[in-house]
C-alpha positions in Angstrom: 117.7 128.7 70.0 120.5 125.7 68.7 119.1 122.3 69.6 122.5 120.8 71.6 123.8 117.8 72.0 121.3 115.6 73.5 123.6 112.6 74.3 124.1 112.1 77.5 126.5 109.4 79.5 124.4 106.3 81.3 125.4 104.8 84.6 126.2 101.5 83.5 124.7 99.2 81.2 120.9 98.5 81.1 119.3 95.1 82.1 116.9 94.1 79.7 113.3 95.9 81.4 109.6 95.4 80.1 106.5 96.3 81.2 103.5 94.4 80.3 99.5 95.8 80.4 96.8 92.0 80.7 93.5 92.8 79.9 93.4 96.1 82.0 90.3 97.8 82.2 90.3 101.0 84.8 87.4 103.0 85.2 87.1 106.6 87.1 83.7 106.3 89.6 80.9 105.0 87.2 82.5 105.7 83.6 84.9 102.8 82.5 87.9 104.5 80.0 88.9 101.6 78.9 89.3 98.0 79.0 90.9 94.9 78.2 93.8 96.9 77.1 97.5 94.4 76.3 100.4 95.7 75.0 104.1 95.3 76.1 107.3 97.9 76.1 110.8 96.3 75.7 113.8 98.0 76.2 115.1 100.0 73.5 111.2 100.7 72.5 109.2 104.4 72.7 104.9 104.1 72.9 103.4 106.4 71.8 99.6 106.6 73.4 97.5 108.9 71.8 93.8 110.1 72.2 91.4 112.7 73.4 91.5 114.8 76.5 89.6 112.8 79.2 89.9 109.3 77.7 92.3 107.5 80.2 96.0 108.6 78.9 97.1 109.9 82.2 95.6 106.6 83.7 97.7 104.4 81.8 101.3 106.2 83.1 99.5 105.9 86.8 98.8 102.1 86.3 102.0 101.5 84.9 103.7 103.4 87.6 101.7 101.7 90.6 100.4 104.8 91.2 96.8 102.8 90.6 95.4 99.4 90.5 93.2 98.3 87.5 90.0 97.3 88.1 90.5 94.0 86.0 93.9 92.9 84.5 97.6 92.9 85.5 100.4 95.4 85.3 103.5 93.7 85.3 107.2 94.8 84.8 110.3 92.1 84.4 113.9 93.7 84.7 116.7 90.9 83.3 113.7 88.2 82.9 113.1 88.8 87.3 109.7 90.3 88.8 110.5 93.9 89.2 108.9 97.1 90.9 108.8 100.4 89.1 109.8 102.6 92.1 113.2 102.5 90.9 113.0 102.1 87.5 110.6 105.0 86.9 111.5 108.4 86.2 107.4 110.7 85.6 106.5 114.1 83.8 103.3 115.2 84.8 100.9 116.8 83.1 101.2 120.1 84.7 104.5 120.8 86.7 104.9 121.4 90.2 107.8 123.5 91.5 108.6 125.7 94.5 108.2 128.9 92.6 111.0 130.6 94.7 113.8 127.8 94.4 115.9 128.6 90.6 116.5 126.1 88.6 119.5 125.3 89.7 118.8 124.5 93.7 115.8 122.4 91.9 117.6 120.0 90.2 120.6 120.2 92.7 117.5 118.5 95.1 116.8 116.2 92.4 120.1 115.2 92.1 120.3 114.5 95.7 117.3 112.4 95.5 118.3 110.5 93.0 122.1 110.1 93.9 123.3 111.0 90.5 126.4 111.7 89.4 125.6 114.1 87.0 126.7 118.1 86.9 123.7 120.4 87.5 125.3 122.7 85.3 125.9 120.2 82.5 121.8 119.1 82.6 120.8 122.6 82.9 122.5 123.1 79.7 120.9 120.4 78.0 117.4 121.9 78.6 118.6 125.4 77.1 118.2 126.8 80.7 121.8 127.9 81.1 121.2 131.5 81.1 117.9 131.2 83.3 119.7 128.6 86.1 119.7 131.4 88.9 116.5 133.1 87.9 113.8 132.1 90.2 111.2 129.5 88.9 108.2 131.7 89.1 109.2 134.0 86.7 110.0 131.3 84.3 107.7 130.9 81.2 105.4 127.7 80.6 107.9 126.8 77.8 111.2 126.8 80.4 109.1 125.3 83.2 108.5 121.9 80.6 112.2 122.0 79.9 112.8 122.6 83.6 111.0 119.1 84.4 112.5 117.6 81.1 115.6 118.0 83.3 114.3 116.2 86.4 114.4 113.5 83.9 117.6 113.4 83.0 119.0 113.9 86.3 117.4 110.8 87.0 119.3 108.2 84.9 116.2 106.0 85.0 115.5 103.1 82.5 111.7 104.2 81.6 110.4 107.8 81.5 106.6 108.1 81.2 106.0 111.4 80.1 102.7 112.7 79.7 102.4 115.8 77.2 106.2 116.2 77.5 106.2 119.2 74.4 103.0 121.2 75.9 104.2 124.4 75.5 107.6 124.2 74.4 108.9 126.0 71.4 109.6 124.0 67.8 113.5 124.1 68.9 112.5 122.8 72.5 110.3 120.3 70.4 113.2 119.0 68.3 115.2 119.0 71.3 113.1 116.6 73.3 112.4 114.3 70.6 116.4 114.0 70.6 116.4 113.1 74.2 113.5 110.4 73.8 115.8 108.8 70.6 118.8 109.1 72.8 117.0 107.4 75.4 115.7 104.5 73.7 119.3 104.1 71.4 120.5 103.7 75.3 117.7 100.7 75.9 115.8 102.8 77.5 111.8 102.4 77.3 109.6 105.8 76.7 105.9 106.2 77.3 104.8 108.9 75.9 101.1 110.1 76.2 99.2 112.8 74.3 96.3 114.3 72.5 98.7 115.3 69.6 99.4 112.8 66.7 101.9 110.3 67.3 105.2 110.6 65.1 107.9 108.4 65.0 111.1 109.1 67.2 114.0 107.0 66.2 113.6 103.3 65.3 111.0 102.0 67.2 107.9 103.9 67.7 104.7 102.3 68.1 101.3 104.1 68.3 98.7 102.9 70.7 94.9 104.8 69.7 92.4 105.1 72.5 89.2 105.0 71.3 85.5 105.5 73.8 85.2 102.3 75.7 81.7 101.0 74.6 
């Protein structure tokens, strides 16, 4: 398959965002997975947070989302140098993805696209993902691979600043690979900010990756 274009027109321009992890320590029942964690993402920046299955990865995209408190620390985001709340900042891929199985790819990110009030063409984001020829076929007969490029779409229809993605590539094809590391670039060329979580080993996409190792709290 031809990676495409991965460019894709913004909204407007972006205010200056940044999220910001204090001393965060976050445990699951009586096993701590980490702690006093810092780091900062700017606008125009892509994290990449890698490390074993089961060590806290997903737990960082859920603190930074709201989704959970920390048991210690601050999670704090600024948009244009002003306290700011993710909710509408934040666009998430999941792990696993969850879609009505009879809906086609086309009425599911015609929903998204009503839920998010955007502006762009479902066609046009469909095509994007390589999902042109699959947009009426119905979801459940999709492969893994399409169903990741499916939700890879939910994230564009979303226009959002920050995209925390958690194993965005799982599998996906080396074009489909290539193709999403293009969006992330894009994204962050765009000042957008990209969390990206994984087991794999970190790589740099674009300018300005940083790696961020978890390692077994002690």
């Amino acid at each position: 398959m031809a990676i495409m274009n991965s460019n894709l027109q913004f909204k407007s321009q972006r205010k200056p965002i940044e999220v910001k992890f204090s001393d965060v320590s976050y445990s699951r029942g009586d096993r701590i997975l980490f702690q006093g964690l810092n780091f900062t993402v700017s606008s125009g920046e892509i994290l990449w947070i890698q490390g074993a299955n089961g060590i806290g990865k997903t737990s960082i995209l859920k603190l930074a989302s709201h989704l959970a408190r920390p048991d210690i620390g601050r999670v704090q985001w600024q948009q244009d140098n002003q306290p700011a709340s993710p909710r509408a900042l934040v666009s998430y891929q999941g792990h696993t993805d969850s879609f009505e199985s009879r809906f086609s790819p086309h009425e599911e990110i015609s929903f998204w696209q009503e839920i998010y009030g955007s502006e762009l063409e479902v066609s046009h984001i469909l095509d994007k993902v390589g999902l042109s020829d699959q947009s009426q076929v119905k979801i459940g007969k999709l492969s893994a691979g399409q169903k990741r490029r499916l939700s890879f779409a939910r994230i564009l229809m979303s226009q959002r600043p920050v995209w925390l993605l958690d194993e965005p590539k799982a599998s996906i094809d080396k074009d489909g690979e290539d193709l999403i590391d293009k969006f992330i670039q894009n994204h962050a060329e765009n000042d957008g900010i990209a969390i990206i979580v994984s087991h794999s080993l970190a790589h740099s996409i674009g300018k300005y990756t940083r790696r961020l190792v978890l390692e077994p709290a002690q």
